[in-house]
CHARMM internal coordinates of N, CA and C (Angstrom, degrees):
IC EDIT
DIST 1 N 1 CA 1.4409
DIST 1 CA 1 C 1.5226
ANGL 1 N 1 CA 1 C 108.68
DIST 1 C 2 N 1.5151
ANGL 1 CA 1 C 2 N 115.38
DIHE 1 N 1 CA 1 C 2 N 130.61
DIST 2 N 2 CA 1.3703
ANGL 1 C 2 N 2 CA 105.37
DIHE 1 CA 1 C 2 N 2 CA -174.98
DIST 2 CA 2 C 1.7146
ANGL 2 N 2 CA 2 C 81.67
DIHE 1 C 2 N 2 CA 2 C -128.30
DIST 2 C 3 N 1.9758
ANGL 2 CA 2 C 3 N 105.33
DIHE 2 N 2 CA 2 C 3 N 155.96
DIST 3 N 3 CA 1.1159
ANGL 2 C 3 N 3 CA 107.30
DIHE 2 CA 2 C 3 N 3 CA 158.57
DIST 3 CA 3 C 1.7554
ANGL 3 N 3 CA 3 C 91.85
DIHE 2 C 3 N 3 CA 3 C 118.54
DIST 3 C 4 N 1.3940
ANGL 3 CA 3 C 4 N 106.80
DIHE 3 N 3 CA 3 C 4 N -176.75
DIST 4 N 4 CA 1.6175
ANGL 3 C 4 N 4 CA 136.46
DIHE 3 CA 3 C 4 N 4 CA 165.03
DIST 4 CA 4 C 1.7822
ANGL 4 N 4 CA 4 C 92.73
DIHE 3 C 4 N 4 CA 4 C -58.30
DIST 4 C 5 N 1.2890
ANGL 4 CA 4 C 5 N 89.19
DIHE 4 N 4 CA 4 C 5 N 161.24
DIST 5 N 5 CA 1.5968
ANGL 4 C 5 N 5 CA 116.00
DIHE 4 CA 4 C 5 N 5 CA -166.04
DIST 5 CA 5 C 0.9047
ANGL 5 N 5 CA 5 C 98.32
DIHE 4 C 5 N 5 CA 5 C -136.08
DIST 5 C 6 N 1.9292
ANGL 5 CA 5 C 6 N 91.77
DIHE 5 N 5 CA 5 C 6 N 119.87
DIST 6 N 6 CA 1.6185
ANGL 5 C 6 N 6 CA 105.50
DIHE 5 CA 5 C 6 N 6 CA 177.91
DIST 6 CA 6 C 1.4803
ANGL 6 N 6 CA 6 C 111.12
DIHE 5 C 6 N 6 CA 6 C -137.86
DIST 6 C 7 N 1.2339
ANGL 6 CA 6 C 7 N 129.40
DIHE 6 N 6 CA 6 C 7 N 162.61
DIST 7 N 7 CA 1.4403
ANGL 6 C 7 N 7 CA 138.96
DIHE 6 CA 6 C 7 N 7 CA -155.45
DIST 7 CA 7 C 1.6394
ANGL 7 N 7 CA 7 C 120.58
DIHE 6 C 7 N 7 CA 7 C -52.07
DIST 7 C 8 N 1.3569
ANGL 7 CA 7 C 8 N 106.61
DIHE 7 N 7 CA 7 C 8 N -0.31
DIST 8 N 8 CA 1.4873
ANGL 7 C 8 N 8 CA 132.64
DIHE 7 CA 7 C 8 N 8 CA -172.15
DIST 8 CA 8 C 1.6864
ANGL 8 N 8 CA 8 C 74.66
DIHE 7 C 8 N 8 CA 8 C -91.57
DIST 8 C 9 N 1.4375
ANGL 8 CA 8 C 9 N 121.10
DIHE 8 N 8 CA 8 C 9 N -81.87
DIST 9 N 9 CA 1.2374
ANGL 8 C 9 N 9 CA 138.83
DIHE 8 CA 8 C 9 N 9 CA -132.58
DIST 9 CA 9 C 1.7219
ANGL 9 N 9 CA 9 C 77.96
DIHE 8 C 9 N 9 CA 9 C -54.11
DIST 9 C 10 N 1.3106
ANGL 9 CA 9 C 10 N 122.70
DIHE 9 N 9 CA 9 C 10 N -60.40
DIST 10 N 10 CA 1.6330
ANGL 9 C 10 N 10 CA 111.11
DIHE 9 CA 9 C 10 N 10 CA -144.24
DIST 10 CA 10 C 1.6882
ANGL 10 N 10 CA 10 C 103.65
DIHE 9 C 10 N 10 CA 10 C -55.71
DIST 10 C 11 N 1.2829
ANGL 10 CA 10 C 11 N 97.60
DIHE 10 N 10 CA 10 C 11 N -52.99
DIST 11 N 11 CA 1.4141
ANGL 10 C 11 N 11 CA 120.17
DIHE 10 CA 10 C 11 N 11 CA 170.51
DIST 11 CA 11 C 1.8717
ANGL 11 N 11 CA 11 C 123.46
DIHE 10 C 11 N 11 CA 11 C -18.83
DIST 11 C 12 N 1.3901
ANGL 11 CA 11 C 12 N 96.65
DIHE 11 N 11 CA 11 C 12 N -63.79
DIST 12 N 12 CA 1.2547
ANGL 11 C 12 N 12 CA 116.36
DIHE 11 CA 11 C 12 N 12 CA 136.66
DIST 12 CA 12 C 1.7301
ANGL 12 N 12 CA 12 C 136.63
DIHE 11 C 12 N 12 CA 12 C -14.69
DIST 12 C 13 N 1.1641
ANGL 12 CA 12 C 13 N 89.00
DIHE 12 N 12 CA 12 C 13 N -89.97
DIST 13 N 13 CA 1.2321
ANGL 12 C 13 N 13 CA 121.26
DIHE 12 CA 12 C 13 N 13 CA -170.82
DIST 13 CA 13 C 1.7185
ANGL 13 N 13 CA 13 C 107.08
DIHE 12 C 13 N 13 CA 13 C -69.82
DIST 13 C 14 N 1.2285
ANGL 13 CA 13 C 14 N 107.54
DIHE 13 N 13 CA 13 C 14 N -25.88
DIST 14 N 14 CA 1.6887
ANGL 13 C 14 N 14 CA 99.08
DIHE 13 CA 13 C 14 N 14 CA -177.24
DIST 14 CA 14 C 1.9803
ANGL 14 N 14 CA 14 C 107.25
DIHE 13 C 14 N 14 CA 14 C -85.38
DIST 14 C 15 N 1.6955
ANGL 14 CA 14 C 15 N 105.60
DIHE 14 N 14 CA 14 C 15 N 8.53
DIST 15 N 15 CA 1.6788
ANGL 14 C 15 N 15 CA 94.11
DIHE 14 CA 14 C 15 N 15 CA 177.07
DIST 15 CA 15 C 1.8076
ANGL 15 N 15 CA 15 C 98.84
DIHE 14 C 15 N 15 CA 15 C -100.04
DIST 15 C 16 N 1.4955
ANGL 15 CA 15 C 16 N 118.12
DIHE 15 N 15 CA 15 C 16 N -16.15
DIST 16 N 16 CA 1.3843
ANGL 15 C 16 N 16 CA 124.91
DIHE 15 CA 15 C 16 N 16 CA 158.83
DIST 16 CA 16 C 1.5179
ANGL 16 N 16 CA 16 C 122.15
DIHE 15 C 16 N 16 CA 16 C -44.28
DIST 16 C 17 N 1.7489
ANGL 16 CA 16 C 17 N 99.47
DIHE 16 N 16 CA 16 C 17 N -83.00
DIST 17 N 17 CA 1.3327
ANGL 16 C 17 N 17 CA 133.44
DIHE 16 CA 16 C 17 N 17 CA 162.91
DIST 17 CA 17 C 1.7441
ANGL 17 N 17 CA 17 C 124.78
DIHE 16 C 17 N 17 CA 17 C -85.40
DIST 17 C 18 N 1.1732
ANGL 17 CA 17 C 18 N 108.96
DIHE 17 N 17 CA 17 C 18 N 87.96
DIST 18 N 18 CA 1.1805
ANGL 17 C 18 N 18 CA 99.06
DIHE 17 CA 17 C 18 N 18 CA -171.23
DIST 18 CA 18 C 1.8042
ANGL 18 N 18 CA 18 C 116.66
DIHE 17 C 18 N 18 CA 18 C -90.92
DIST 18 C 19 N 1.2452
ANGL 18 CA 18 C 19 N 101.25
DIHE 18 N 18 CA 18 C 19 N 134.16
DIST 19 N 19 CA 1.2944
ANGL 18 C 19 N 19 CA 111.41
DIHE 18 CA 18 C 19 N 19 CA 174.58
DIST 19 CA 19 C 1.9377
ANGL 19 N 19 CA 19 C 108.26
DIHE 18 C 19 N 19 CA 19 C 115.66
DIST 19 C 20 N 1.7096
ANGL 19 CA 19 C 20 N 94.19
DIHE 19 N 19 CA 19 C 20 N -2.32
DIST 20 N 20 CA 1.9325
ANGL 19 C 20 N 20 CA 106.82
DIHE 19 CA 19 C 20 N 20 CA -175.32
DIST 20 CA 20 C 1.6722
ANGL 20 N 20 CA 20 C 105.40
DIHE 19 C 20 N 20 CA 20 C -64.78
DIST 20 C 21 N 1.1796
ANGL 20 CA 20 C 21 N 117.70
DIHE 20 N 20 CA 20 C 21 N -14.65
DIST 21 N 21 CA 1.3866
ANGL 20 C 21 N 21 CA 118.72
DIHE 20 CA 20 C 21 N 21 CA -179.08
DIST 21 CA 21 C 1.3895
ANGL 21 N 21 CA 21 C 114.11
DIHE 20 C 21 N 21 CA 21 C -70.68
DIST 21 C 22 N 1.2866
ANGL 21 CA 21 C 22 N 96.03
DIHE 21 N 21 CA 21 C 22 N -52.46
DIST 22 N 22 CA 1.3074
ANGL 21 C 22 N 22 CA 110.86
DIHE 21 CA 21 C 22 N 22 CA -170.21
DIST 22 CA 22 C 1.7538
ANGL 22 N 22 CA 22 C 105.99
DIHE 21 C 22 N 22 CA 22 C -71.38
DIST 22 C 23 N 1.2188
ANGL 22 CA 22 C 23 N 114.59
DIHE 22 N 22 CA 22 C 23 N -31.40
DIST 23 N 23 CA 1.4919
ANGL 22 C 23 N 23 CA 107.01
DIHE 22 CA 22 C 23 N 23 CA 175.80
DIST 23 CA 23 C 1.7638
ANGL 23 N 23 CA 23 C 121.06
DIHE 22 C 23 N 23 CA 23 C -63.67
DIST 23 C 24 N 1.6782
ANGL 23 CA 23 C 24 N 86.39
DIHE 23 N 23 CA 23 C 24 N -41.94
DIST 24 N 24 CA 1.6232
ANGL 23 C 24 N 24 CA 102.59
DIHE 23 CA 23 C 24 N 24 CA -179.23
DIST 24 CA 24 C 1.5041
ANGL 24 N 24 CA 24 C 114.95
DIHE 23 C 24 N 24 CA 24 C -51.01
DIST 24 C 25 N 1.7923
ANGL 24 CA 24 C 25 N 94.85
DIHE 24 N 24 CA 24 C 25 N -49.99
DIST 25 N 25 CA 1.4745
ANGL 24 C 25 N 25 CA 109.36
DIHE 24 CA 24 C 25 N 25 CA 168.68
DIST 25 CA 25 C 1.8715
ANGL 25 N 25 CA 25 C 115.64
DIHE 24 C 25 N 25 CA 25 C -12.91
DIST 25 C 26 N 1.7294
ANGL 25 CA 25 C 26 N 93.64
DIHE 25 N 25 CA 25 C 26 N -67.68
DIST 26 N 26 CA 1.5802
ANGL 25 C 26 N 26 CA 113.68
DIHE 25 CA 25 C 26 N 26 CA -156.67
DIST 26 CA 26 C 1.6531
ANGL 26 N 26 CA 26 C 109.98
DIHE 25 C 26 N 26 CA 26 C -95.90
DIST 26 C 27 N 1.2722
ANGL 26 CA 26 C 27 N 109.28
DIHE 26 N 26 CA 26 C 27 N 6.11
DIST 27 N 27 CA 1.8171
ANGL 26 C 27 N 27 CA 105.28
DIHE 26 CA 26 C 27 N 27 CA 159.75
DIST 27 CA 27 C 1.5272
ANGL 27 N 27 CA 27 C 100.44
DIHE 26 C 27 N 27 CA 27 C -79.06
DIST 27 C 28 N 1.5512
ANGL 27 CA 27 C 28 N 79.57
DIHE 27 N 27 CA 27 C 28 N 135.61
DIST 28 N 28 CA 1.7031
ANGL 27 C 28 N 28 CA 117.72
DIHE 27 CA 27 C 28 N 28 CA 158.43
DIST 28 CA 28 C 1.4023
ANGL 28 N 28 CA 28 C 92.54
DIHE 27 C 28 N 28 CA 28 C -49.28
DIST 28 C 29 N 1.6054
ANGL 28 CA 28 C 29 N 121.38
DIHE 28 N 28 CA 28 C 29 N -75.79
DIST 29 N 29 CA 1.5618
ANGL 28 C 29 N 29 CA 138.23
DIHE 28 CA 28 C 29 N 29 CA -139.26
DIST 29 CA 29 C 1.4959
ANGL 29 N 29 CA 29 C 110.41
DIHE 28 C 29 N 29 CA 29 C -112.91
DIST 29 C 30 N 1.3801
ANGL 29 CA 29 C 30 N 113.90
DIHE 29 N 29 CA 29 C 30 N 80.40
DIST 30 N 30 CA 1.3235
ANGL 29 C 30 N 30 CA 118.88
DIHE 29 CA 29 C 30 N 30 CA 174.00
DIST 30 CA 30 C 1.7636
ANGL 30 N 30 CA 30 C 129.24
DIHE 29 C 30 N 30 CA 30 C -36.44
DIST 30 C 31 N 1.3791
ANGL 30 CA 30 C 31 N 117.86
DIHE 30 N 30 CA 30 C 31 N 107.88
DIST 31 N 31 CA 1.2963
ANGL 30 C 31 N 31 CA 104.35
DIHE 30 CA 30 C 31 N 31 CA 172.31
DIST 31 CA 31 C 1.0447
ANGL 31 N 31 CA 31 C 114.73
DIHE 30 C 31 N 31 CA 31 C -43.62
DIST 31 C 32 N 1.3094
ANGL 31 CA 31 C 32 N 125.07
DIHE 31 N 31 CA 31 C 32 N 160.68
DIST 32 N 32 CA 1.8322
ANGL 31 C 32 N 32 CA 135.42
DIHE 31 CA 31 C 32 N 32 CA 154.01
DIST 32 CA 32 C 1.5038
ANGL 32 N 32 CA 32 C 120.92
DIHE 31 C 32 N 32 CA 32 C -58.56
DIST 32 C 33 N 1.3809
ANGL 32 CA 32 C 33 N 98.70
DIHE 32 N 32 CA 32 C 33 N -59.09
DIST 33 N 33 CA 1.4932
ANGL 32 C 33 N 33 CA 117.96
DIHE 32 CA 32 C 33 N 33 CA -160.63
DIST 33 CA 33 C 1.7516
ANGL 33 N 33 CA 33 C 96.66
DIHE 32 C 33 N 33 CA 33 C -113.80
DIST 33 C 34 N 1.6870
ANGL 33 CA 33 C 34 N 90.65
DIHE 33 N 33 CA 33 C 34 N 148.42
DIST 34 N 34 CA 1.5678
ANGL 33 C 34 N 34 CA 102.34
DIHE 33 CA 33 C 34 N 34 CA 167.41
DIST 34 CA 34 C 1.7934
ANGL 34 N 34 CA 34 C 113.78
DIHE 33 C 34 N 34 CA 34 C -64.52
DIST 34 C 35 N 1.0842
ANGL 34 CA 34 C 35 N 116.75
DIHE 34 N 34 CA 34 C 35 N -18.16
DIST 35 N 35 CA 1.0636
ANGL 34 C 35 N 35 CA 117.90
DIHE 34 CA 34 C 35 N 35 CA -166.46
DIST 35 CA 35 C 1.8692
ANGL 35 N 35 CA 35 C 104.72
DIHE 34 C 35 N 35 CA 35 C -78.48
DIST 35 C 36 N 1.3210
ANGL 35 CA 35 C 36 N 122.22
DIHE 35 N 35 CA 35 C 36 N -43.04
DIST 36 N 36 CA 1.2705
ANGL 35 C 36 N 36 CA 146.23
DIHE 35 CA 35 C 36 N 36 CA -178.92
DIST 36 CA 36 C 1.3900
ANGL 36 N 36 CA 36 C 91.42
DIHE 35 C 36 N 36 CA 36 C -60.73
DIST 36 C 37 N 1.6294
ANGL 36 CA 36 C 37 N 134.01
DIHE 36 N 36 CA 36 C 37 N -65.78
DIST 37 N 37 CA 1.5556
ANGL 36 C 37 N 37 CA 112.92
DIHE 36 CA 36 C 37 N 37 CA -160.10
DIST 37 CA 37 C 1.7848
ANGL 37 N 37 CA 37 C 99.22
DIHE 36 C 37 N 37 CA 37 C -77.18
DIST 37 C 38 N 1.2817
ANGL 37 CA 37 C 38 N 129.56
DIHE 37 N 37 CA 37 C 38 N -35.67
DIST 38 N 38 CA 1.2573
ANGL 37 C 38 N 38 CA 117.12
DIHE 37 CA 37 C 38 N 38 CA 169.75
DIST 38 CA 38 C 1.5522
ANGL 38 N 38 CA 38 C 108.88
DIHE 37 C 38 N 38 CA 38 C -21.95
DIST 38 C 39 N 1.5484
ANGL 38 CA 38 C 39 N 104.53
DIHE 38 N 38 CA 38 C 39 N -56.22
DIST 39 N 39 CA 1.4328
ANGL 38 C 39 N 39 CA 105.41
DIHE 38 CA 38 C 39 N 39 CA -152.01
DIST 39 CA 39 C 1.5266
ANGL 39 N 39 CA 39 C 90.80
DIHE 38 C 39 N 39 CA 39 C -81.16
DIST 39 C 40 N 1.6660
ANGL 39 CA 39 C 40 N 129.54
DIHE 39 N 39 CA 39 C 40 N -44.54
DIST 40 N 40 CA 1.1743
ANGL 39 C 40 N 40 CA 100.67
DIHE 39 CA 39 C 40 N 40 CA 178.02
DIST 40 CA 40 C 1.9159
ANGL 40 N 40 CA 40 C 133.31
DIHE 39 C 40 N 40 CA 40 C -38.63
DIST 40 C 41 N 1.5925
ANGL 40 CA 40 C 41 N 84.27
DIHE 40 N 40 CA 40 C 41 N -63.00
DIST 41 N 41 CA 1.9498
ANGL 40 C 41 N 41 CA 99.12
DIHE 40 CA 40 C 41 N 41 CA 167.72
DIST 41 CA 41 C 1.7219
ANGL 41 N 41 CA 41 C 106.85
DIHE 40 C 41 N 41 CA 41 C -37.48
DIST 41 C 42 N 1.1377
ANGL 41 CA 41 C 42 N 135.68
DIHE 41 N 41 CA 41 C 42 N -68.29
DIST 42 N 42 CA 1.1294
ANGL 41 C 42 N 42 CA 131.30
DIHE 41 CA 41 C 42 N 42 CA -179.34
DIST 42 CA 42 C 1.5472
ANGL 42 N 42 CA 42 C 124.65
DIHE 41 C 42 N 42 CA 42 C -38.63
DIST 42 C 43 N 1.2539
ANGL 42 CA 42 C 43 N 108.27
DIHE 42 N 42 CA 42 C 43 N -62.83
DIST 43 N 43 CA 1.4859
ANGL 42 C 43 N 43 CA 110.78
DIHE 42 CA 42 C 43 N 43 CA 150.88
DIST 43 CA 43 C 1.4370
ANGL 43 N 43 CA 43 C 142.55
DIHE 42 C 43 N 43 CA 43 C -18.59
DIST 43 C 44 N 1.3895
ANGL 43 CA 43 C 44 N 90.44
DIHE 43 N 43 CA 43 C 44 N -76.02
DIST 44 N 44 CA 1.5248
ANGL 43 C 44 N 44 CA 114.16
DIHE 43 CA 43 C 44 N 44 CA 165.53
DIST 44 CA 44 C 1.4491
ANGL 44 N 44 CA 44 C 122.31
DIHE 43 C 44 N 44 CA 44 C -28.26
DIST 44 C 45 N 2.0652
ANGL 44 CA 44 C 45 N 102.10
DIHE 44 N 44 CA 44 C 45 N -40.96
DIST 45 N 45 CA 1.2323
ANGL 44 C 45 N 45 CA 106.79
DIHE 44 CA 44 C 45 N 45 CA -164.41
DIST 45 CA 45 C 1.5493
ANGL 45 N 45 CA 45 C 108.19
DIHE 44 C 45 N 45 CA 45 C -81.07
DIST 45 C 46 N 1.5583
ANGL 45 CA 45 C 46 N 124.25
DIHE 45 N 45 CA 45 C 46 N -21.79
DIST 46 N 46 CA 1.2670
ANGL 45 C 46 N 46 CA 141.32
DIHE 45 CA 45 C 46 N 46 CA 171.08
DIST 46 CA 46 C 1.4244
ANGL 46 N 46 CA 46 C 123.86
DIHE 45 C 46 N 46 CA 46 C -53.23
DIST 46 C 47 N 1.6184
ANGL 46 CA 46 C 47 N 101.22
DIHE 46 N 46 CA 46 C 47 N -25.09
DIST 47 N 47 CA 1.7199
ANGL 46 C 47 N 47 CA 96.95
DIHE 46 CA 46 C 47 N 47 CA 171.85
DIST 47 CA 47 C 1.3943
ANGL 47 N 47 CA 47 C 142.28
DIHE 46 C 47 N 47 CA 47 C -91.57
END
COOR INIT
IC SEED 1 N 1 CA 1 C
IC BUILD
């Protein structure tokens, strides 16, 4: 997925990453790009 993130994308993206919805849900500061919350979620999982 390249680009802005839209309600398709999370939709999507939460049978990949499961549980990314729910994170996206609870940011203050919306990534731009799908590529950015990937990396947030990924992260996240490291701590």
């Amino acid at each position: 997925m390249v680009g802005r993130i839209t309600e398709q994308h999370l939709s999507e993206a939460e049978k990949t990453f499961p549980g990314i919805m729910a994170m996206y849900s609870k940011l203050a500061r919306k990534p731009l790009t799908f590529l950015q919350l990937v990396w947030m979620y990924e992260t996240s999982l490291a701590d």
